[in-house]
DRENSE-772250 format. One record per residue (C-alpha): residue in three letters; x negated, y, z negated. Coordinates in steps of 0.2 Angstrom, whole numbers, plus 5000, padded with zeros to 4 digits. Example, Ala and Ser with C-alpha at 12.3 -4.5 7.8 and 13.67 -1.06 7.14 Angstrom:
<volos>
ALA493849784961;SER493249954964;
</volos>
This chain:
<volos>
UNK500050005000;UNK498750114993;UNK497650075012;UNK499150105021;UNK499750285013;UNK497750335018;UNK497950275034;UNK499650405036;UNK498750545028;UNK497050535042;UNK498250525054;UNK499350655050;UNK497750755046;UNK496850705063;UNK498650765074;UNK498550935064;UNK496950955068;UNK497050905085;UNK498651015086;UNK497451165082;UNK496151115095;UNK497451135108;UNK497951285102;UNK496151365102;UNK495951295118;UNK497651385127;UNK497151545119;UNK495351535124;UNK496051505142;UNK497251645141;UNK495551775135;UNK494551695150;UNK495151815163;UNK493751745175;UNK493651555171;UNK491851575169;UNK491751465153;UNK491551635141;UNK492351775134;UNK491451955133;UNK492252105124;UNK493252185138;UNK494151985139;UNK494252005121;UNK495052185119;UNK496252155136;UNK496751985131;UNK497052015111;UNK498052145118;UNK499252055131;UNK499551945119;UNK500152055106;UNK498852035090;UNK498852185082;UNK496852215074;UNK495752355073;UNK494552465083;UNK492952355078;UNK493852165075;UNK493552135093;UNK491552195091;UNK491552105074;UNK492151935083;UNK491051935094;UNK489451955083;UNK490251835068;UNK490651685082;UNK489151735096;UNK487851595089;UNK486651595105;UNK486551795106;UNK487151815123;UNK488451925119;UNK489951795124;UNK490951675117;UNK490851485125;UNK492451385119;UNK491451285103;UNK490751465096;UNK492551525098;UNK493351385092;UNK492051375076;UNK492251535072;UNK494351535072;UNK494151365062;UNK492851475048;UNK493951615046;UNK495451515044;UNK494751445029;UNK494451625022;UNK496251665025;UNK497051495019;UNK495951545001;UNK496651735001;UNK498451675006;UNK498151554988;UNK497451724979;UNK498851814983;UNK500051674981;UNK500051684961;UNK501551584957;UNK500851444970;UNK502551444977;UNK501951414996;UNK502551605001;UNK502051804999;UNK503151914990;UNK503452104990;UNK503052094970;UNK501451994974;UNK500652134987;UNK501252264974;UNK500152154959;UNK498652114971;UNK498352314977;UNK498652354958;UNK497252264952;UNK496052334962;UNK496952504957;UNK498052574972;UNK499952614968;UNK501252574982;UNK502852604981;UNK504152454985;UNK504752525002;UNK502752505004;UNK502552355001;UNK504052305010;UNK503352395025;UNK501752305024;UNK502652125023;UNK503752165037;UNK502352175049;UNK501752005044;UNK503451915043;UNK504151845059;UNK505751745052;UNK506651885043;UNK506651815027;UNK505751965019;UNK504151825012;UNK502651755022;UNK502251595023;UNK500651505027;UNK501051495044;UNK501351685048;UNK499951735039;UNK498651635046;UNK499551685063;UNK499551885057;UNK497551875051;UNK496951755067;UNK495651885074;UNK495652005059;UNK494052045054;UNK494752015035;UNK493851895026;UNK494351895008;UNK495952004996;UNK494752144993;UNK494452175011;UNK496452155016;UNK496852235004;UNK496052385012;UNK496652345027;UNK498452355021;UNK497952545011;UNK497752595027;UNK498952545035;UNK500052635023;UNK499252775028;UNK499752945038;UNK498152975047;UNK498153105062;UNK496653025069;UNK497752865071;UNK499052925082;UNK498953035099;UNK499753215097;UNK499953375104;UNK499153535103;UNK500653625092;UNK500653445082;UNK499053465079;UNK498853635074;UNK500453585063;UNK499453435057;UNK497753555051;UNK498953705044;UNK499853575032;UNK498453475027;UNK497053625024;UNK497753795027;UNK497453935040;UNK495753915035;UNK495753735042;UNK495653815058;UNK494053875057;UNK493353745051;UNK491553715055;UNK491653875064;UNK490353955055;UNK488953805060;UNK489653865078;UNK489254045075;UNK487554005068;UNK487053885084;UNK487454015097;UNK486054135095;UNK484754025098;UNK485653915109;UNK485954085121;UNK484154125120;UNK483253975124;UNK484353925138;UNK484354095146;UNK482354085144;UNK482053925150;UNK483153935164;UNK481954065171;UNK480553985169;UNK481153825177;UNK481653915191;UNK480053995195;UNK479053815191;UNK480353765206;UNK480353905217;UNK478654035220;UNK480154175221;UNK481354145210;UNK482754275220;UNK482654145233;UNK483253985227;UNK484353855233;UNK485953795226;UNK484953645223;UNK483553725212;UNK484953815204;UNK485653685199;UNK484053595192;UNK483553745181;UNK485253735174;UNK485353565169;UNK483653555165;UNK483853755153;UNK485453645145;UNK484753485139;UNK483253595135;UNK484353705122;UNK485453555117;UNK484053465111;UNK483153575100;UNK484953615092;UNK485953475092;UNK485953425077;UNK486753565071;UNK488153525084;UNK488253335073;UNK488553455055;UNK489853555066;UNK490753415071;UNK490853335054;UNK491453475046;UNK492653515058;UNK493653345056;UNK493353315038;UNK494653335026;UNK494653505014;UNK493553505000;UNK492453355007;UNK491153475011;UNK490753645002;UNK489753705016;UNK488553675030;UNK487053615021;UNK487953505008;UNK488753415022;UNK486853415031;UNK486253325014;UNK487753215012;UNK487553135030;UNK485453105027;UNK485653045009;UNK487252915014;UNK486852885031;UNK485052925039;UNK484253055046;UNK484352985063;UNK486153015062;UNK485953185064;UNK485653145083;UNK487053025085;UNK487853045102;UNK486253125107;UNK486352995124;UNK487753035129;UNK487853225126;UNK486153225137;UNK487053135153;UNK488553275149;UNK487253435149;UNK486353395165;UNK488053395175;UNK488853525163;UNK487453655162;UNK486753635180;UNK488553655188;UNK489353785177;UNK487353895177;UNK487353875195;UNK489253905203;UNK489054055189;UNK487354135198;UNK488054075215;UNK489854145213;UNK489154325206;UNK487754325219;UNK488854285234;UNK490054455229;UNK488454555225;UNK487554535243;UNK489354545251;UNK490554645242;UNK489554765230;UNK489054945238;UNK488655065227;UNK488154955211;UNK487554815207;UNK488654775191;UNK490154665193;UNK491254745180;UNK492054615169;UNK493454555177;UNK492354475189;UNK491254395178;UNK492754325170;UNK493154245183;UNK491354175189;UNK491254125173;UNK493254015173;UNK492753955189;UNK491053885184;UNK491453825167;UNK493153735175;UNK491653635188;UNK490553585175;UNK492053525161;UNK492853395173;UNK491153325178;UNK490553315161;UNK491853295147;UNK492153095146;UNK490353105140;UNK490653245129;UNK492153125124;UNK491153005118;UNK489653095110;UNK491153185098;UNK491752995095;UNK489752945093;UNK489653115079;UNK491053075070;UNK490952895067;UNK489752835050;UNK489052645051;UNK489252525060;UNK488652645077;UNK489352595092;UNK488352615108;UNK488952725123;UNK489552585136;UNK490552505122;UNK491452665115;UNK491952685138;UNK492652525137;UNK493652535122;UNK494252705129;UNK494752635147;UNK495252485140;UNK496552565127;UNK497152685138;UNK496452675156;UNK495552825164;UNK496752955159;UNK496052905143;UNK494152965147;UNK495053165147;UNK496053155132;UNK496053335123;UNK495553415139;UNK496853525138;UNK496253625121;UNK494553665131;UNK495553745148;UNK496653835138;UNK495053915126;UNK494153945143;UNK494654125147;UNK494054195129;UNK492754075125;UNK491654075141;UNK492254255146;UNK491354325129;UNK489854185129;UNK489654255149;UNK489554415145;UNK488254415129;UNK487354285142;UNK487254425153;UNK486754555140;UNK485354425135;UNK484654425150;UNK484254605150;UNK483654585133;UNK482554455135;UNK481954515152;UNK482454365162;UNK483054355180;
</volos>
């Protein structure tokens, strides 16, 4: 009797397990767009996707690196089998943490308990909210079944880290969700005040002076390394000087563009000033982080800088030697628009990688290297995606570049640039 109730239990255990093989296996073949054997991370953030798991920005990255066992940045059927089979373990012994009563199934009152101990208060409608997203039957608990389902590719691996998980999920975050210029102007008055709007400005200010300056000089001097005369250039050489003056003046102060952009999207009170948020970001990060992005924002300034310096020159140039006849000034209106015009040029070649340096800047540990942050942009929401917030910058472009063009101008005279 005894041989013959083991006997039942190995093969009940044997047709589970195979049960979950075959699983694995139709869900590999459904990630492996290509039939190639192996699964990359665009497979892996398209396919989760289609087939409606719901997990973070970085589970799909922290799959790949947990289940890739040879390095080669895919995932072969046995890594992605091996992995699910490991992380199901972890889940099945959080689902038993959580389960305090041992009753097979997740109550509201149990997430309420488990987010108390490690001292966050939800309300019940909270808690409800967060057990609705898991439960697929309706019966307002989650069994084994739906949580393993729920946590398949969640990066989660024990209650501490679900539980954070589930805080933020609770969460209003303004970063989370795609919005609107008046939304978002909403969103910063509410949560900081009408000073919220200036927020970083000051770093901005700062930045500008020398910025101006060494740009204006060294795009003289490389156009007289590029030309014996430098009042007859090319487009061409114009437009090489201008790259070349931008990524010149973006390196020497980029890292105060980094400060900028950290102070701009952190919350009130999380910094009291420009330096505190300098030393914050070296003492919890590394020093290298104030040139995160760097990479990306120097592929943006070569097109940026060379179009909107050259079309600028060219367009001013081009009314001086045909249009001008008894001075040589341009007045303001027409710098205004040289300067639209140019700056217009050089924002819709360059902004998907200004895109993703702001992404890059405001991002902590783990970082995240260009080509993956494009492909999580297209891959979430197409190419549209890549000129997300462009509006802001078009709509700032009269008084921001009209001003900056004109103290450009004055610099020159200044500085004795031509």
């Amino acid at each position: 009797m005894l041989r013959w109730v083991r006997g039942f239990l190995l093969t009940a255990r044997s047709n589970k397990e195979d049960e979950s093989n075959r699983r694995y296996e139709h869900l590999f073949a459904q990630l492996d767009r290509n039939g190639d054997g192996k699964v990359d991370i665009v497979e892996l953030q398209e396919g989760l996707g289609k087939l409606g798991f719901s997990v973070g920005d970085e589970a799909h990255q922290h799959l790949l690196k947990a289940g890739d066992i040879n390095n080669d940045n895919h995932l072969d059927f046995e890594e992605f089998m091996q992995y699910l089979k490991d992380h199901e373990k972890k889940m099945k012994l959080a689902f038993n943490s959580l389960d305090t009563n041992q009753d097979g199934i997740i109550e509201t009152s149990e997430i309420i308990e488990a987010l108390k101990i490690l001292g966050i208060e939800i309300s019940e409608h909270q808690a409800k909210k967060i057990l609705q997203s898991i439960d697929t039957d309706g019966t307002m608990s989650v069994d084994w079944n739906e949580w393993k389902e729920y946590f398949l590719f969640n990066p989660a691996t024990n209650v501490e880290e679900i539980v954070r998980f589930w805080k933020r999920s609770t969460a209003q975050s303004v970063n989370a969700k795609e919005i609107h210029i008046v939304d978002g102007f909403k969103d910063m008055l509410r949560e900081g005040g009408i000073l919220s709007l200036w927020r970083g400005n000051g770093v901005n200010i700062l930045k500008i002076a020398p910025e101006t300056a060494i740009k204006v000089l060294a795009y003289d001097q490389y156009k007289k390394l590029l030309t014996h005369d430098s009042t007859k250039i090319n487009n061409t050489q114009r437009f090489v000087s201008g790259s070349l003056a931008g990524a010149t003046a973006q390196t020497m102060i980029y890292p105060l563009e980094v400060i900028r952009t950290r102070l701009a999207l952190g919350k009130t009170g999380q910094y009291s000033g420009m330096f505190h948020c300098a030393l914050q970001i070296v003492k919890k990060e590394h020093l290298g982080t104030l040139y995160k992005g760097y990479i990306p924002n120097f592929l943006s300034i070569l097109p940026y800088a060379g179009i909107d310096l050259s079309v600028y020159e060219f367009l001013k140039n081009y009314w001086l030697n045909n249009y001008a006849e008894d001075s040589v000034n341009p007045g303001v209106v027409l710098l205004l628009l040289c300067s639209a015009s140019s700056n217009f040029c050089g924002q819709l070649a360059s902004y998907p990688l200004n895109l993703v340096r702001t992404r890059m800047q405001a991002e902590g540990a783990p970082q995240k290297n260009v080509f993956y942050i494009f492909q999580e942009i297209i891959v979430k929401d197409g190419l549209a995606g890549l000129y997300r917030g462009i509006t802001p910058n078009f709509v700032k472009l009269f008084p921001a570049i009209g001003i900056s063009r004109l103290v450009y101008e004055e610099a020159q005279k200044v500085l004795g640039a031509s």
